[in-house]
ZAMARGU-4260 file (C-alpha; in steps of 0.2 Angstrom, whole numbers, plus 5000, padded with zeros to 4 digits):
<rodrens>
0) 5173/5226/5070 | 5165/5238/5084 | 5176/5247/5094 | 5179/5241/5110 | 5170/5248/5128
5) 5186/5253/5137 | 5187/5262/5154 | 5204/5268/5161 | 5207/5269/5179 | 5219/5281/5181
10) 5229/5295/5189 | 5239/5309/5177 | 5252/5308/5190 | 5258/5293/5191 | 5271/5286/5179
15) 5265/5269/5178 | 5248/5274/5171 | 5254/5285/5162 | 5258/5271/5151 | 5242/5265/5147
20) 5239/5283/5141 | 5253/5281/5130 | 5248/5265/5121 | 5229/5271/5121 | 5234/5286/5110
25) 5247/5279/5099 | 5234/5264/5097 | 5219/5281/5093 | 5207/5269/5105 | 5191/5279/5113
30) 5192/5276/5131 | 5182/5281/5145 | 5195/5289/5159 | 5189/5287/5177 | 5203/5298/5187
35) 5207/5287/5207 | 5213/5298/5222 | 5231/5291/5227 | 5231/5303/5240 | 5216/5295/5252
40) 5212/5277/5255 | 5203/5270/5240 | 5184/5268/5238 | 5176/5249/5242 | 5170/5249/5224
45) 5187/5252/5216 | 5193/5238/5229 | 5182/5227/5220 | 5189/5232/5203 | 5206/5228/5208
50) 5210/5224/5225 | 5227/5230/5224 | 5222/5247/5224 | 5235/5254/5211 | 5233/5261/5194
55) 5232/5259/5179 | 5216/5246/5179 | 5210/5244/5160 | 5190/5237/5159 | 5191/5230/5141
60) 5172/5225/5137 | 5171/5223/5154 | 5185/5212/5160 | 5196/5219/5170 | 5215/5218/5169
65) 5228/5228/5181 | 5248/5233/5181 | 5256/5244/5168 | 5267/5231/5158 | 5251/5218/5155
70) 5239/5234/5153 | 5251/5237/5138 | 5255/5222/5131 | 5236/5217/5131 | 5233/5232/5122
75) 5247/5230/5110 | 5242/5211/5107 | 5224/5215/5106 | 5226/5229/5092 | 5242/5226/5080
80) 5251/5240/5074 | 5267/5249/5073 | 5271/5245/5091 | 5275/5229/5091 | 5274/5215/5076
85) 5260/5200/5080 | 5266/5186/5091 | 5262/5172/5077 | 5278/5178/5066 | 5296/5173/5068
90) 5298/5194/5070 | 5283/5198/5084 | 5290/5183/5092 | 5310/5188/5092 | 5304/5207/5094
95) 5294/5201/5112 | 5310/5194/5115 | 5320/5208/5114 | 5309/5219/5121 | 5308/5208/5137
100) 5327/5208/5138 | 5329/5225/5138 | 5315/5230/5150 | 5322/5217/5162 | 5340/5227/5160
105) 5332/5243/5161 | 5323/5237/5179 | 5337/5229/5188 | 5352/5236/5181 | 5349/5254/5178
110) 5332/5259/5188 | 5340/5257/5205 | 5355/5267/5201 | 5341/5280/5197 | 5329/5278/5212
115) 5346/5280/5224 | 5348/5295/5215 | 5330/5303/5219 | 5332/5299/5238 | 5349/5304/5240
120) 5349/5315/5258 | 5366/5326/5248 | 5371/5331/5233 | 5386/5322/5236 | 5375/5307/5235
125) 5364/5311/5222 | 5379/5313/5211 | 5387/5298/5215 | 5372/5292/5211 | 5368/5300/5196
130) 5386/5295/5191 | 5382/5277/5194 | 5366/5279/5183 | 5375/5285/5168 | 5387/5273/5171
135) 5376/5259/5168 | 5366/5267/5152 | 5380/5266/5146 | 5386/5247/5149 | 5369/5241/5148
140) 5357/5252/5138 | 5368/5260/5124 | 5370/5242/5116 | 5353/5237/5115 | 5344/5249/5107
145) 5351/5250/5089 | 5361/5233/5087 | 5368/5231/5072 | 5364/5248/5065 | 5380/5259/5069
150) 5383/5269/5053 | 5367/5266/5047 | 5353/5280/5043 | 5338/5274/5055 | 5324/5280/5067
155) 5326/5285/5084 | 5315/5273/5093 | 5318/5254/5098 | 5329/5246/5086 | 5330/5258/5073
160) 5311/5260/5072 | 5304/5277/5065 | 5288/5277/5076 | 5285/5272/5095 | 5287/5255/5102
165) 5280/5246/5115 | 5296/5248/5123 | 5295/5268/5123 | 5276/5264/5129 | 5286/5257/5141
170) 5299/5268/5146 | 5292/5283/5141 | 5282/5291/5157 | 5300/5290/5165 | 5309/5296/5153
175) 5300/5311/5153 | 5301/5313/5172 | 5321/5312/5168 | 5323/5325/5160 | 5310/5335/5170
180) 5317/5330/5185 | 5336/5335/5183 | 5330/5353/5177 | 5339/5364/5191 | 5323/5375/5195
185) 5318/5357/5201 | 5332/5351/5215 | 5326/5334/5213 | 5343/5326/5204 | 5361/5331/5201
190) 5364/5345/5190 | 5376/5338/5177 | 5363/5323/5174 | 5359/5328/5158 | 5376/5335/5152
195) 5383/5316/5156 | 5367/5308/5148 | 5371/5321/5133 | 5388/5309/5130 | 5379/5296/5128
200) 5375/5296/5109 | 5362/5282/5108 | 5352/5283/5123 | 5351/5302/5121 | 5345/5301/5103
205) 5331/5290/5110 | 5328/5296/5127 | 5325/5315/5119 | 5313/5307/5105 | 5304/5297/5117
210) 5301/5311/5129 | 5295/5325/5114 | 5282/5314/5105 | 5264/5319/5106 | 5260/5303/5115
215) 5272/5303/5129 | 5269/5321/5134 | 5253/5325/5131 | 5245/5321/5148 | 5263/5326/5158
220) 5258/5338/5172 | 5278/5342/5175 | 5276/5354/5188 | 5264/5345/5198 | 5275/5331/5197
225) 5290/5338/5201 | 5283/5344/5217 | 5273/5330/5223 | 5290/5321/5222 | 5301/5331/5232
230) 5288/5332/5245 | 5287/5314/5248 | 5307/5314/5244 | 5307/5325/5259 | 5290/5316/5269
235) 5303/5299/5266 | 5318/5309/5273 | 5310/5313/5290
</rodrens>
């Protein structure tokens, strides 16, 4: 079987397609990378690629399929491997399953607590924030990632696997911007974040696994990221 004709639409800095960077490398697919100003109104001719606007935009032999989560699922589906097992097996089904569970959790339990935290005018409310955050890892996220596995030797990706998952495809490029984010030379989130998120004994094993492997942080451009953010923190402020 040929390798597929892949073009990805794309910009480094946003963490959204950044995840079709991430399951392009752990996949090992060629791909053709055409990078799309965010800053400036978009080009006609990408308009006509996807009319939205927004990266990532995948052309897969020519079709053309847009936003993050079906970018990587398509992928995933379309090339099996470790991330995720086929969707014809009792397994690959339940595993889907799962995976949709917790990134449904993940979006509308946790990632609001996390965005409140980013915009918060004080540090008064970007800790309460922050505090809110952990609190919520901890109700919702620490249960779902190694169910059934306490006291048991095991990987530290999605449950219990040894190598990345499509749910640190995923969850990745934020996890990344986390950790990055909360580093003091940053001012972008409280400074005891991480100290909290440190007690956390599951989500901690995984969020610093997810963030230090080759294929999450390859493409990272921290710095630039951390000050594209604050500016429009501060642009969103005024």
């Amino acid at each position: 079987m040929s390798a597929p004709k892949i073009i990805l639409y794309t910009n480094r800095i946003c963490p959204w397609a950044h995840r079709a960077h991430i399951v392009l490398a752990e996949l090992g697919l060629p791909f053709e990378e055409v990078t799309i100003d965010l800053d400036t109104p978009r080009e006609p001719w990408y308009l006509e690629v996807n009319p939205r606007g927004l990266v990532p935009s995948l052309s897969y032999n020519g079709e053309i399929i847009t936003e993050s989560a079906i970018v990587s699922q398509f992928l995933a589906d379309a090339h099996p491997s470790h991330l995720v097992p086929p969707s014809n097996t009792p397994e690959g089904a339940l595993q889907r399953a799962r995976i949709a569970f917790f990134a449904d959790t993940y979006a509308s339990k946790v990632a609001p607590h996390y965005n409140t935290a980013l915009r918060g005018a004080t540090a008064e409310d970007r800790k309460a924030a922050g505090e809110a955050f952990v609190a919520a890892i901890k109700k919702e996220i620490e249960p779902l990632l190694y169910p059934g596995l306490e006291g048991k030797t095991h990987g530290p990706f999605f449950g219990g696997s040894d190598k990345l998952t499509l749910v640190e495809v995923l969850f990745g490029s934020f996890l990344i911007r986390l950790h990055a984010f909360a580093k003091p030379e940053y001012d972008l989130l409280d400074a005891g974040l991480l100290e909290s998120l440190a007690e956390l004994k599951n989500f901690s094993r995984w969020a610093e696994a997810t963030k230090d492997h080759p294929s999450v942080k390859a493409i990272f451009p921290e710095k630039v990221a951390a000050e594209r953010t604050k500016a429009k923190l501060a642009s969103v402020r005024k």
